[in-house]
VODREN-248463 format. One record per residue (C-alpha): x, y, z. Coordinates in steps of 0.5 Angstrom, whole numbers, plus 500, padded with zeros to 3 digits. Layout:
<atoms>
<atom X="X" Y="Y" Z="Z"/>
...
</atoms>
This chain:
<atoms>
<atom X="925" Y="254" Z="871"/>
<atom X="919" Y="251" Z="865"/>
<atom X="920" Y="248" Z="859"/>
<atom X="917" Y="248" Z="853"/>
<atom X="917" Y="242" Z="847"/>
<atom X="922" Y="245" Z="842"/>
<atom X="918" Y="243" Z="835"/>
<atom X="914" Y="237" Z="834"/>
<atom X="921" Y="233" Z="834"/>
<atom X="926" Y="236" Z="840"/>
<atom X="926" Y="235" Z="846"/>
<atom X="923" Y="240" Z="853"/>
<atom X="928" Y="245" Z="853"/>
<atom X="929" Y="250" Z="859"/>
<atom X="924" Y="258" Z="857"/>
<atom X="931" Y="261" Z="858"/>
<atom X="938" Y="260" Z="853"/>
<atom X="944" Y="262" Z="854"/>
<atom X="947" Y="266" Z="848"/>
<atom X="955" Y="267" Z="848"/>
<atom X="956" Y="272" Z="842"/>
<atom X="959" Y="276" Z="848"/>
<atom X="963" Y="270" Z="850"/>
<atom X="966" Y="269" Z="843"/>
<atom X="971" Y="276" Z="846"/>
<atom X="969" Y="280" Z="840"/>
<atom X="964" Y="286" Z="838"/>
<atom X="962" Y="286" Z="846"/>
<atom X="968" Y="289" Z="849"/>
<atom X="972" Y="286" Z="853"/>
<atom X="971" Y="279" Z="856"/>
<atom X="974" Y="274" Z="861"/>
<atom X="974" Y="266" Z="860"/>
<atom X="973" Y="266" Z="867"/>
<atom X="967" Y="268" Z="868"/>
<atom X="964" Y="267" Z="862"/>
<atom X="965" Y="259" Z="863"/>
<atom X="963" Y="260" Z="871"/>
<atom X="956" Y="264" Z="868"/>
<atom X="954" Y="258" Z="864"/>
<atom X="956" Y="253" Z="869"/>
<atom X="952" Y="257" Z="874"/>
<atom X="946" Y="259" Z="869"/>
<atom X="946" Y="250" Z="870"/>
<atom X="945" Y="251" Z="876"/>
<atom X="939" Y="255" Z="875"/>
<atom X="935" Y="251" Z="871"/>
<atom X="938" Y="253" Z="864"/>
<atom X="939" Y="247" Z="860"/>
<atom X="941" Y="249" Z="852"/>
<atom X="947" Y="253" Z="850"/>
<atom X="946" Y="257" Z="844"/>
<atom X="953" Y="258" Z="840"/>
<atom X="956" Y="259" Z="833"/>
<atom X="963" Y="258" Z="829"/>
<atom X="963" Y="265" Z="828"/>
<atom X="963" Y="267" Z="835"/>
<atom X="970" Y="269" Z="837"/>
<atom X="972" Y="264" Z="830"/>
<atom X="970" Y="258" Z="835"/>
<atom X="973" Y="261" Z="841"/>
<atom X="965" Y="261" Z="845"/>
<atom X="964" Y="253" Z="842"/>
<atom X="971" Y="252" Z="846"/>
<atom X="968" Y="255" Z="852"/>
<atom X="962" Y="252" Z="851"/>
<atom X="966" Y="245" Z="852"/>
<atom X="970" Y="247" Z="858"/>
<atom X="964" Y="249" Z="862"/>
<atom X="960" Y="242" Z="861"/>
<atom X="966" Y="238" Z="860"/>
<atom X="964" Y="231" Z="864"/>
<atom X="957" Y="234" Z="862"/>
<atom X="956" Y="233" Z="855"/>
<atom X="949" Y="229" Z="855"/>
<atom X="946" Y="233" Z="861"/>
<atom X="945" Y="239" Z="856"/>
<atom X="943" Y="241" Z="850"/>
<atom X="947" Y="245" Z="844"/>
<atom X="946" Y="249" Z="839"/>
<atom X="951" Y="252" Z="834"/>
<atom X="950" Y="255" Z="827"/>
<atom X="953" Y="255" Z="821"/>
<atom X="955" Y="260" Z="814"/>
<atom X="959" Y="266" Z="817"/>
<atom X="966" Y="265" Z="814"/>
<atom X="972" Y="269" Z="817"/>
<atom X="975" Y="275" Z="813"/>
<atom X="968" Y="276" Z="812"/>
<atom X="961" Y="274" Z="807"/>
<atom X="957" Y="268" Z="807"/>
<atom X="958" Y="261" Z="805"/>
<atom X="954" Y="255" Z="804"/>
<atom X="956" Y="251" Z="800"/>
<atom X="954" Y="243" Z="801"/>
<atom X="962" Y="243" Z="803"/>
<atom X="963" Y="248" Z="806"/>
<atom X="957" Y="246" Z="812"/>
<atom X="960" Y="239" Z="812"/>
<atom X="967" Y="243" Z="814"/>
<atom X="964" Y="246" Z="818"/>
<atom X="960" Y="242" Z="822"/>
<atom X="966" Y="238" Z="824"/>
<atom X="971" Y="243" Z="825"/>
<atom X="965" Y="245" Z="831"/>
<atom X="964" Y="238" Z="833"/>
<atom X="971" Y="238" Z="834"/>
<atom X="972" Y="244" Z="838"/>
<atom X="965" Y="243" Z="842"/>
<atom X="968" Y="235" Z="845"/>
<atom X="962" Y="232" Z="841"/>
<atom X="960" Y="227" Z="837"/>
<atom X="953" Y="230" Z="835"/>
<atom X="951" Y="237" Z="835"/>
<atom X="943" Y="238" Z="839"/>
<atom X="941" Y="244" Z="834"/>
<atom X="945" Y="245" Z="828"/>
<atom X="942" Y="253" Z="824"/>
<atom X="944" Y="256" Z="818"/>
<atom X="946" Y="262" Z="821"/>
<atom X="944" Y="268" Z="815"/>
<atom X="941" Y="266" Z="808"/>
<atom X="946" Y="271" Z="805"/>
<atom X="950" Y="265" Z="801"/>
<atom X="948" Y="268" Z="793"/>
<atom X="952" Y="263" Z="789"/>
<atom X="949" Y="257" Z="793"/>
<atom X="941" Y="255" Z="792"/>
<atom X="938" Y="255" Z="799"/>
<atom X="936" Y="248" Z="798"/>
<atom X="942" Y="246" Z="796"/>
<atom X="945" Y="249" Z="802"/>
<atom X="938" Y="246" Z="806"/>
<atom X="939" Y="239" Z="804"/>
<atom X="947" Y="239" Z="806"/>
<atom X="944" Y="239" Z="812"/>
<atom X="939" Y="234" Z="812"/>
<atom X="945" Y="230" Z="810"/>
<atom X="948" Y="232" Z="817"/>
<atom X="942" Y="230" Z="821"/>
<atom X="942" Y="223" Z="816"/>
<atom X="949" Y="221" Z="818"/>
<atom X="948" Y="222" Z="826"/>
<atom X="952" Y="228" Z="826"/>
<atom X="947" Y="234" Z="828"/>
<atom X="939" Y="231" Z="832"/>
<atom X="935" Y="237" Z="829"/>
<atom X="936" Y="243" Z="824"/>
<atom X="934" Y="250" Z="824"/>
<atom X="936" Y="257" Z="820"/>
<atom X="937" Y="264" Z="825"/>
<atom X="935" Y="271" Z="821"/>
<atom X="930" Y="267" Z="815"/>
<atom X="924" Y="271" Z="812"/>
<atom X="917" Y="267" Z="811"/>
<atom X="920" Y="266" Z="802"/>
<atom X="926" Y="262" Z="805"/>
<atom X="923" Y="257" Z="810"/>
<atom X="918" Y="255" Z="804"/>
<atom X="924" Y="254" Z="800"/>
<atom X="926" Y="248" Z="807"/>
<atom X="920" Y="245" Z="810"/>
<atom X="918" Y="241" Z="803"/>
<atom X="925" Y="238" Z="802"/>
<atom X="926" Y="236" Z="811"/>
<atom X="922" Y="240" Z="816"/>
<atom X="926" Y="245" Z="820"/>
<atom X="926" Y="244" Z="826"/>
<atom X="927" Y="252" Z="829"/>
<atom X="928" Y="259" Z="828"/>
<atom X="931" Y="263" Z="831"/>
<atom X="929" Y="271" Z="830"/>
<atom X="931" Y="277" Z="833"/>
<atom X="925" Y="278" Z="837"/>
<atom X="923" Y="283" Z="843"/>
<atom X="919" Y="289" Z="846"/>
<atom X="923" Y="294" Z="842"/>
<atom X="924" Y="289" Z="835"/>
<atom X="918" Y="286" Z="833"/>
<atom X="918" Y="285" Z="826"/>
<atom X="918" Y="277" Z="828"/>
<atom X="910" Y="277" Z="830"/>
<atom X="909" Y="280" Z="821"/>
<atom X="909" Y="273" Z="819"/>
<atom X="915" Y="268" Z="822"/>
<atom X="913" Y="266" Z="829"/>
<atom X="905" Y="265" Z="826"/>
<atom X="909" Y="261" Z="820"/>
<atom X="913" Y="257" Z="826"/>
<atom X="905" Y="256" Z="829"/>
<atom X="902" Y="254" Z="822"/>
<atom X="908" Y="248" Z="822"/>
<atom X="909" Y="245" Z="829"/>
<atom X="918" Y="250" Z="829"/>
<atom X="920" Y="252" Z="835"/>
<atom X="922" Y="259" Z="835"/>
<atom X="928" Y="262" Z="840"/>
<atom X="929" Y="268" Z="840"/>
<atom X="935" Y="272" Z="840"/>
<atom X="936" Y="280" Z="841"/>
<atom X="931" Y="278" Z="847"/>
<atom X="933" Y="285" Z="851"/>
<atom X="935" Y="288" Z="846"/>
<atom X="944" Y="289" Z="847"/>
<atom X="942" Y="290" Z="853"/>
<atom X="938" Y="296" Z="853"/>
<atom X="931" Y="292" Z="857"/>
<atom X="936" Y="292" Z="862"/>
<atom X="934" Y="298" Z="865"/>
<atom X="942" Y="299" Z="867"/>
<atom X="943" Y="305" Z="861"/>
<atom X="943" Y="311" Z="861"/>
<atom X="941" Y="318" Z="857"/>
<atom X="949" Y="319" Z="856"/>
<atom X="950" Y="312" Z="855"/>
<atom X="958" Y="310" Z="852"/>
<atom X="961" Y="304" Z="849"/>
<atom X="968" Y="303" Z="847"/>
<atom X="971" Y="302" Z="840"/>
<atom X="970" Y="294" Z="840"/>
<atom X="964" Y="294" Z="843"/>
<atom X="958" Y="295" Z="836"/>
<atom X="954" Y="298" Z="840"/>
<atom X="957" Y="303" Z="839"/>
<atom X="956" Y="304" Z="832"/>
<atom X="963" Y="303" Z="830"/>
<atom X="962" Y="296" Z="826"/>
<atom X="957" Y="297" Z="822"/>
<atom X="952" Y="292" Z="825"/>
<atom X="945" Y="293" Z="822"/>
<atom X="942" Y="293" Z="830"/>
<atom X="945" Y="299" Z="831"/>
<atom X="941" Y="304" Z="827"/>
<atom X="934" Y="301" Z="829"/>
<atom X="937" Y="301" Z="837"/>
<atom X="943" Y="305" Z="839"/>
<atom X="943" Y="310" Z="834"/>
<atom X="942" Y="317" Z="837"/>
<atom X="935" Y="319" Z="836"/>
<atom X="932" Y="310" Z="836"/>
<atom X="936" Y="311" Z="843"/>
<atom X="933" Y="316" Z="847"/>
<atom X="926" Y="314" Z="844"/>
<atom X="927" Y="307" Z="847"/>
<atom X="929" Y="310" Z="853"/>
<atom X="923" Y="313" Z="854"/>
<atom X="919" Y="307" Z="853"/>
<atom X="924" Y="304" Z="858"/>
<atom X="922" Y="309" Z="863"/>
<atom X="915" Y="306" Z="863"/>
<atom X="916" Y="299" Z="863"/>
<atom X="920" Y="300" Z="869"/>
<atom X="914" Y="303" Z="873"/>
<atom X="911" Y="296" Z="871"/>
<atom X="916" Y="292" Z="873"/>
<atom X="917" Y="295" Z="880"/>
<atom X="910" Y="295" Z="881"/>
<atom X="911" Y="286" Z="879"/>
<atom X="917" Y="286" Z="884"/>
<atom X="921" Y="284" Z="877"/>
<atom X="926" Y="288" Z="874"/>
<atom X="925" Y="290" Z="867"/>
<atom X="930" Y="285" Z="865"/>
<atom X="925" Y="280" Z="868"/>
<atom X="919" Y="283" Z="865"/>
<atom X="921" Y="283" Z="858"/>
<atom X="923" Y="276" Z="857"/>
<atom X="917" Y="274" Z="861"/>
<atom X="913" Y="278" Z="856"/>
<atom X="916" Y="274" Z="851"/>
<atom X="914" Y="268" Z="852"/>
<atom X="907" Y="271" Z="854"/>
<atom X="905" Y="266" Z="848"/>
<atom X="906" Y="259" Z="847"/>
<atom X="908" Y="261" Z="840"/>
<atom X="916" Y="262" Z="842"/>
<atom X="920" Y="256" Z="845"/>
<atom X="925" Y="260" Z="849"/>
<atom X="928" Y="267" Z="849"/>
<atom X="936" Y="267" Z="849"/>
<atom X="940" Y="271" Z="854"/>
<atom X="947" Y="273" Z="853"/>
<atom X="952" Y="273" Z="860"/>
<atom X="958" Y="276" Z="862"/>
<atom X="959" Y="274" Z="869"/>
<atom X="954" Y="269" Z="873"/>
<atom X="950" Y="275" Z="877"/>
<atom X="947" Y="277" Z="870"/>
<atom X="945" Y="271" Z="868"/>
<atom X="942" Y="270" Z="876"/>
<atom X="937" Y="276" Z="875"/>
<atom X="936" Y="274" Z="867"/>
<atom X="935" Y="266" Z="870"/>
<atom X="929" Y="268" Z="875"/>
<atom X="925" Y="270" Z="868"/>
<atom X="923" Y="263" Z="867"/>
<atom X="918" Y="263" Z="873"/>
<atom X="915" Y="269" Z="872"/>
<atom X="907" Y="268" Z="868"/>
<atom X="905" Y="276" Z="867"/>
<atom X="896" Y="277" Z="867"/>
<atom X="891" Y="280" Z="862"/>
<atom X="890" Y="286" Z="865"/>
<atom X="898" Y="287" Z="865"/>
<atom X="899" Y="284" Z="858"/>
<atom X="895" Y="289" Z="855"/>
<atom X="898" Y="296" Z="859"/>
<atom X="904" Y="293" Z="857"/>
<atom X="901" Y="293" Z="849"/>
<atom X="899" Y="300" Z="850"/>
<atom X="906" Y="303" Z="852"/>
<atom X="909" Y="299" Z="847"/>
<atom X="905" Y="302" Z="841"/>
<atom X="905" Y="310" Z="844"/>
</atoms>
């Protein structure tokens, strides 16, 4: 598994991360604790060393998992977690509040510091963001967070951060179907020495080659278009739906013609440029992330990036 240097001040974090909005247990179906604790141990294994989490991920339930898979073996990984989405619905970001909360998720991950601390959406109206901003820098002051970060911020809103603390990652929903991250932050990340991780990475699963044209999702699961989720509209609406997978057909050709599968393919043309950190992959159960692991590995050529920028233009 590479690593690459999370910004100017983090450490080596392994190209691949773990994400665990699926192990909250909501908005994804239905899930097992069993497995999904067994899936990040064995992502450990593989060389996955980051954790990416958030109190809103089934109410704190994916931190408590989180904890339980690494108890004993805190220090030999690194945990992100977010902060902002409140229960019941809407945002806060008050100073307050992101105190609150940064101890409650200290408390249910076991911990006395939180490796990567992020703003989970910039959608707090009552409170300026630099308000919101420097309560974080205060976290990383006190000890309580090593390094700060936002998730979902636009260009307008990291100028509002970086005079007041550096902002140490942005983490931006990115992949071969969603690209609107490369119109202007990972060149603003570049531009200022900020990891960018990326989330989304195989877009809910469909660059996992495994949907079909008559591809169902349960009620409780957003892909279904029950929650009204933004995602789905761009992705899993009908005709976006279909659309993509004509284009996955292309990419598996690719991917078969690599000896890759086109999960691995994807996630390796993610991190075709040192401009991206890590990609961040969610798994239910250990066989997933055993397949989505290997993509660490896997370097794609020229003459491959460049048939790959042809299909994804058509």
């Amino acid at each position: 598994m590479r690593h690459r240097t999370l910004g100017k001040d983090g450490p080596a974090i392994s190209v691949v991360g773990f994400g665990t909005w699926a192990a909250g247990g909501d908005m994804w179906g239905p899930t097992q604790d069993a497995d999904v604790v067994a899936a990040m141990r064995r992502a450990f294994e593989l060389g996955v060393t980051w954790y990416d989490t958030a109190d809103a991920y089934g109410w704190g339930h994916a931190e408590e998992l989180v904890a339980e898979a690494f108890d004993g073996r805190r220090d030999e990984v690194f945990i992100a977690t977010k902060v902002g989405i409140r229960k019941g619905g809407g945002f806060s970001l008050a100073p307050d509040y992101i105190a609150e909360a940064c101890d409650a998720s200290l408390k249910r991950l076991r911990t006395d510091r939180i490796d990567l601390y992020q703003i989970h959406w910039p959608g707090d109206r009552k409170t300026p963001l630099e308000e919101s901003w420097a309560a974080m820098a205060s976290l990383q002051d006190a000890g309580k967070v090593r390094l700060i970060g936002v998730s979902n911020f636009r260009v307008k809103h990291l100028a509002k951060c970086e005079p007041i603390r550096h902002v140490d990652s942005v983490q931006p929903e990115y992949s071969m179907l969603v690209r609107h991250a490369e119109d202007e932050v990972v060149g603003w990340c570049a531009e200022h020495d900020t990891g960018v991780v990326t989330y989304g990475s195989l877009a809910y699963g469909i660059l996992t080659g495994k949907f079909t044209a008559d591809a169902t999702f349960s009620k409780s699961d957003w892909r279904s278009g029950s929650m009204g989720i933004g995602y789905y509209e761009e992705l899993f609406a009908p005709k976006a739906f279909q659309r993509h997978l004509v284009t996955l057909e292309r990419l598996k050709e690719v991917a078969s013609r690599l000896d890759i599968t086109v999960a691995q393919l994807a996630i390796a043309w993610l991190l075709r440029t040192d401009a991206v950190t890590s990609t961040i992959v969610g798994a239910k159960r250990p066989a997933q992330i055993e397949e989505t692991a290997a993509a660490g590995d896997v370097t794609l050529d020229e003459k491959t990036l460049d048939e790959l920028a042809t299909i994804l233009q058509s």
